[in-house]
KOLDO-911642 format. One record per residue (C-alpha): residue in three letters; x, y, z. Coordinates in steps of 0.5 Angstrom, whole numbers, padded with zeros to 4 digits, always signed. Each point is the difference from the previous one (the first is absolute). Layout:
N
ALAXYZ...
//
This chain:
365
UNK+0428+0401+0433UNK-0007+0001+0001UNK-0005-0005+0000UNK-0007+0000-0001UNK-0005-0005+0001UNK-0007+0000+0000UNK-0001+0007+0001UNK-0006+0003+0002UNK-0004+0006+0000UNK-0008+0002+0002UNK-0003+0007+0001UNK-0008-0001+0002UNK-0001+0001-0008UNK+0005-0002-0003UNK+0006-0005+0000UNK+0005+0002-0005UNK+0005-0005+0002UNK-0003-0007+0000UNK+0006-0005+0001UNK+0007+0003-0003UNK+0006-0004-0001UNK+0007+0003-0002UNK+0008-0001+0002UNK+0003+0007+0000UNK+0008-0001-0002UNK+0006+0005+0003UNK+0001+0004-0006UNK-0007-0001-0004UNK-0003+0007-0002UNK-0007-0002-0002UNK-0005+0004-0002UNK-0008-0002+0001UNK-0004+0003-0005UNK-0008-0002-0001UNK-0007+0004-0001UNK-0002+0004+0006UNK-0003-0003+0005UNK+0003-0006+0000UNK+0004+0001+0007UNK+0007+0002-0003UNK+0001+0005+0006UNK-0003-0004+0006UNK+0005-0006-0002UNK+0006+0005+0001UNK-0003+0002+0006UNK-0001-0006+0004UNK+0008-0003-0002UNK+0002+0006+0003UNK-0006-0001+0005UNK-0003+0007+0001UNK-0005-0004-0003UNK-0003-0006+0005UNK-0001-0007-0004UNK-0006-0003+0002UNK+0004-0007-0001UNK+0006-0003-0004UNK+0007+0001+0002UNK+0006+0006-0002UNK+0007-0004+0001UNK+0005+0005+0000UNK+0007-0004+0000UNK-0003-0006+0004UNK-0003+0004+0006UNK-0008+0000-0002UNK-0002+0008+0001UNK-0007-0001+0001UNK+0001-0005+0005UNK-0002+0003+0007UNK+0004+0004+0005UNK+0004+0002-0006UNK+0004+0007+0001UNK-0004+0004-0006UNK+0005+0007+0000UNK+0006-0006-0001UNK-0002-0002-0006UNK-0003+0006-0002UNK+0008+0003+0000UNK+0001-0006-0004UNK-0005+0001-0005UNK-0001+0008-0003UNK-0007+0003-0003UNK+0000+0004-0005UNK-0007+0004-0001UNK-0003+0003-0006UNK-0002+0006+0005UNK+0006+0001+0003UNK-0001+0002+0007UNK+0006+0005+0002UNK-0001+0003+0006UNK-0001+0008-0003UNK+0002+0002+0007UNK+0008-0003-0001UNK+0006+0002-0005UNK+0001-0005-0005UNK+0006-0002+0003UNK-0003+0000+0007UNK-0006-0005-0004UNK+0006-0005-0001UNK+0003+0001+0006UNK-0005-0001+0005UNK-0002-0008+0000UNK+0008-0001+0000UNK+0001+0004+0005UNK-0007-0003+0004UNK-0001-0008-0002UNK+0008-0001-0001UNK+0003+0004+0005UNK+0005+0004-0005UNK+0004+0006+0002UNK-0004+0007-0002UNK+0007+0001-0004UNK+0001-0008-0003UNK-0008+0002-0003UNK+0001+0006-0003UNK+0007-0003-0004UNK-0005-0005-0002UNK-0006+0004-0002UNK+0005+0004-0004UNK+0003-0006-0004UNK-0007-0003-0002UNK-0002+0008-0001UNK+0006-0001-0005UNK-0002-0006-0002UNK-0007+0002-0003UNK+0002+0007-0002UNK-0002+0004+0005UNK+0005+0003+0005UNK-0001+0007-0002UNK-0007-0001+0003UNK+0002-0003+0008UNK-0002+0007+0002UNK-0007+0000-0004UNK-0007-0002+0003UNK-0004-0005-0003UNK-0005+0006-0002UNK+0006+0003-0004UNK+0000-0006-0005UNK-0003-0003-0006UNK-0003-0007+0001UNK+0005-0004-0004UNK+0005+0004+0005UNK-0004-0002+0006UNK+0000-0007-0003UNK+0008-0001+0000UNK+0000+0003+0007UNK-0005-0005+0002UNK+0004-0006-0003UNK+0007+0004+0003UNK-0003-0001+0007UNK-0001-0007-0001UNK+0006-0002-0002UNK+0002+0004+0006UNK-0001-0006+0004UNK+0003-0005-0005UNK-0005-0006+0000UNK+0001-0006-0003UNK-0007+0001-0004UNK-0004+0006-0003UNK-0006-0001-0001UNK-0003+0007-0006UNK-0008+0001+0000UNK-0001+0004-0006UNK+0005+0003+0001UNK-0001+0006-0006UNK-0008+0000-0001UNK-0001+0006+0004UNK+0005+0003-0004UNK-0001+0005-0007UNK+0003-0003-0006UNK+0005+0004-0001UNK+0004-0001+0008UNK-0001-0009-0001UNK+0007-0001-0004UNK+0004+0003+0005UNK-0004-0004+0006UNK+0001-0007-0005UNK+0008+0002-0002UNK+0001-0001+0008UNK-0004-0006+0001UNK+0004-0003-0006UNK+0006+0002+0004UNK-0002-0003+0005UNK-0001-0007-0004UNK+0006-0001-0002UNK+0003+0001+0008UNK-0002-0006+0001UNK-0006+0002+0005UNK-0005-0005+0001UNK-0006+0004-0004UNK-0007-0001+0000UNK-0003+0005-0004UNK-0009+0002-0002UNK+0001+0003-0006UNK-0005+0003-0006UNK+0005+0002-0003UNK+0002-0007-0006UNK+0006+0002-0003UNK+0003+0002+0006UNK-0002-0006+0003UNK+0003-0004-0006UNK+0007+0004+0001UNK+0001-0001+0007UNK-0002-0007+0001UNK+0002-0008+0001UNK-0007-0002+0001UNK-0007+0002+0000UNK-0006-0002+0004UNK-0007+0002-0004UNK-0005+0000+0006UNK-0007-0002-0002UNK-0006-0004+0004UNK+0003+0001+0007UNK+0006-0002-0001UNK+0007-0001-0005UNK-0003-0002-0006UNK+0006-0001-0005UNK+0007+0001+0002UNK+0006+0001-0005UNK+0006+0003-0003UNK-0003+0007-0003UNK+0001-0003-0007UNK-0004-0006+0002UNK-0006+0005+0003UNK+0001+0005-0005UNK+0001-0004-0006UNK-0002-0006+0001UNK-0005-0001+0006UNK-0004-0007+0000UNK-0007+0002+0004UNK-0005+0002-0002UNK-0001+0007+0005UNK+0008+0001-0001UNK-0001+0001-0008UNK-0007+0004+0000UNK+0003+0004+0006UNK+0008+0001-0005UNK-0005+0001-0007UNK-0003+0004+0004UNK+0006+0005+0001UNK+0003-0001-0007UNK-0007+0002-0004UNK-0004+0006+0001UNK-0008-0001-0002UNK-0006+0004+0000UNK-0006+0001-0002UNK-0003+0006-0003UNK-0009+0000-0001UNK-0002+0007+0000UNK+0002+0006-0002UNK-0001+0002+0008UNK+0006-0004+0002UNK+0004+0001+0005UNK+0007+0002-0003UNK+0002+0003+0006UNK+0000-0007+0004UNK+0002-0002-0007UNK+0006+0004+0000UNK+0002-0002+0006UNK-0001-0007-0001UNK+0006+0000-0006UNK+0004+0005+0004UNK+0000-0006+0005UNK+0002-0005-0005UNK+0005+0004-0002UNK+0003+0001+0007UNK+0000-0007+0001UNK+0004-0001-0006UNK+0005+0005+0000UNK-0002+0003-0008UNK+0005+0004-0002UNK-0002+0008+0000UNK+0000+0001-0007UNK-0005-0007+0000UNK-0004+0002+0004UNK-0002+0007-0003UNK-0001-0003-0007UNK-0004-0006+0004UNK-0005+0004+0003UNK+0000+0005-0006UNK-0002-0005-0005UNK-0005-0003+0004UNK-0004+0007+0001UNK+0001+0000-0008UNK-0003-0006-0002UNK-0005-0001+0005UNK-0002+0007+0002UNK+0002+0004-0007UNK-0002-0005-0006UNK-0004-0006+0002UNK-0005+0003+0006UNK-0003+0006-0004UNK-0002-0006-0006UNK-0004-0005+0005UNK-0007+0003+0004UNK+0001-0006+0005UNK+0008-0002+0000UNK+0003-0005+0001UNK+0007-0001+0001UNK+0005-0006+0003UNK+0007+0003+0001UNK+0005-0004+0001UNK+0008+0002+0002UNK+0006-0004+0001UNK+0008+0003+0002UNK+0005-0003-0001UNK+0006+0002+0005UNK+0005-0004-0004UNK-0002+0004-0007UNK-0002+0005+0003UNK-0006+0001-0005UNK-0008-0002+0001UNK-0005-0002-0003UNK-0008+0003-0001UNK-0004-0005-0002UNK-0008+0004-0001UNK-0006-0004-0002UNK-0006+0004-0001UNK-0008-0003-0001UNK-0004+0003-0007UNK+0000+0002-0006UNK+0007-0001-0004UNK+0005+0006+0001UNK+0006+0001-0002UNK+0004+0005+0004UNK+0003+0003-0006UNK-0007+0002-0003UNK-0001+0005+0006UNK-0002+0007+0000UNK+0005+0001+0004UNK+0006+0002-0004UNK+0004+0004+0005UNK-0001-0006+0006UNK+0002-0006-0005UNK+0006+0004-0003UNK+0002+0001+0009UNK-0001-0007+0000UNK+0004-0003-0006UNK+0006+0004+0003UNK-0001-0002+0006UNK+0000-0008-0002UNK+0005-0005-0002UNK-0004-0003-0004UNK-0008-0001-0001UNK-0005-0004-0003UNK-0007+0000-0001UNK-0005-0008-0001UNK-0006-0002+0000UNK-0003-0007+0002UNK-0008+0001+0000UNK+0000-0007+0003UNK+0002+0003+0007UNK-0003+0003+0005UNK+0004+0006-0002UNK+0001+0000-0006UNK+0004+0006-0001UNK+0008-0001+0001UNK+0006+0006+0001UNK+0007-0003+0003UNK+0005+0006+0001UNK+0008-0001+0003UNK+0003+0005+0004UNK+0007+0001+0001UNK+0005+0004+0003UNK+0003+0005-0005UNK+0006+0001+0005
//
């Protein structure tokens, strides 16, 4: 068990963490979730002291970890860290990065380290790679040998720092599915994560952190469902519903584009969704209501749902009335008909934007 009181934590500028409290039970995975900024990462790294607290206590069964005199390697054997960086040794094999802290810090033979570097090797998938140099891995394979060599030293806690933001999309299932592997041994897991659904699946509890400290905890359903603060509902909105605002016909679609396509990364739309979200977006606002305004101005909003696998475009657009269907743009509204489920065009002329289209998207799979 791991308590923590009053935790602390200045820079010369900032303090990110003004006074946290939490008790970490054996066999919890928790998952720390929150906006940028809002000392996530320096939390995990003050329990495993690679951060110094400015004040408060760490209890680690019992022995308060901050208190002077403390041996730190110890309880760094106890608590392993998993970076979003990686950082293998390139000089090493694979096999020797497993080997060498077993062999240094716990005295192990060269033989007991290399049997038990293969075994975790095995575990995460990567045996055939012992003899690789990390420069001959992709970085979800570099990721799953850097959680291998934290299990080599078999803590009792392991901390994960965003453990899948520096990889591309494509290599994060294959890190997540061994973190998930991992939840279920029993491991005592605290993980910084992005990544929600993820955090959802592999989680008992959830901290979402906010104003220099844990602003709400609960069950992922709780924080994910149903959250009772303030922050936490805007920040969980926030993450269910992509908004944006288009004023110019110069806008930024790049930035834009990149914007949706992070959305949809966060909430894991399927790929035929995705395609024919962003397909109908580019229609609707580039295609057919775009050409039709002098000064446009369009609200978009979006939401997913993981559960149905559809979603829902909402468009409001400021002007005259028009009616999507009576574009010029024949072969743009047929692209769109084909791509929507359904479609609907109203007008409201009390509202700010009295120009409404709503479309649904689903899976056709």
């Amino acid at each position: 068990m791991i308590e923590i009181k009053d935790l602390r934590k200045e820079y010369d500028i900032v303090t990110p963490l003004k006074g946290v409290n939490a008790t970490i039970n054996d066999g919890d995975v928790i998952s720390v979730i929150g906006p940028s900024g809002t000392g996530k990462s320096t939390f995990i790294r003050c329990i495993n002291l690679l951060e110094k607290p400015t004040s408060g206590h760490i209890i680690l069964d019992g022995e308060d970890i901050t208190a002077k005199g403390v041996d730190v390697k110890k309880i760094r054997q106890r608590m392993g860290m998993v970076f979003q960086s990686f950082n293998l040794f390139g000089h090493l094999t694979v096999i020797e990065n497993l080997m060498l802290a077993p062999m240094d810090i716990l005295k192990k033979s060269r033989q007991e380290a290399y049997e038990k570097g293969m075994e975790l090797l095995r575990r995460v998938g990567l045996a055939e790679k012992a003899l690789s140099y990390p420069d001959e891995l992709s970085g979800g394979q570099k990721q799953r040998v850097a959680i291998a060599r934290t299990l080599a030293m078999d803590p009792e806690v392991i901390l994960l720092d965003e453990p899948t933001s520096a990889l591309d999309p494509t290599m994060v299932s294959e890190v997540q599915a061994v973190i998930s592997d991992l939840a279920k041994s029993g491991k005592t897991m605290m993980i910084v994560t992005h990544e929600m659904n993820f955090a959802r699946a592999i989680s008992n509890r959830v901290f979402y952190m906010d104003e220099g400290g844990i602003y709400e905890e609960g069950t992922p359903d709780e924080i994910f469902d149903d959250p009772k603060k303030e922050l936490t509902r805007h920040f969980i909105k926030g993450l269910k519903v992509f908004e944006a605002v288009i004023d110019s016909r110069d806008h930024d679609f790049i930035g834009f584009g990149t914007k949706l396509d992070m959305y949809m990364a966060q909430n894991n739309v399927l790929p035929d969704v995705k395609y024919r979200i962003r397909l109908a977006i580019e229609e609707l606002v580039q295609q057919i209501i775009m050409p039709v305004y002098e000064q446009p101005y369009i609200r978009i909003d979006a939401e997913y749902s993981p559960k149905e696998g559809e979603c829902c475009i909402d468009l409001s657009y400021k002007g005259d009335r028009f009616d999507i269907e009576d574009t010029d743009n024949v072969l743009s509204l047929s692209m769109l008909k084909n791509t929507v489920k359904d479609l609907k065009y109203s007008y409201n002329e009390e509202d700010e934007e009295p120009n409404h289209v709503q479309a649904r998207i689903s899976s056709r799979s």
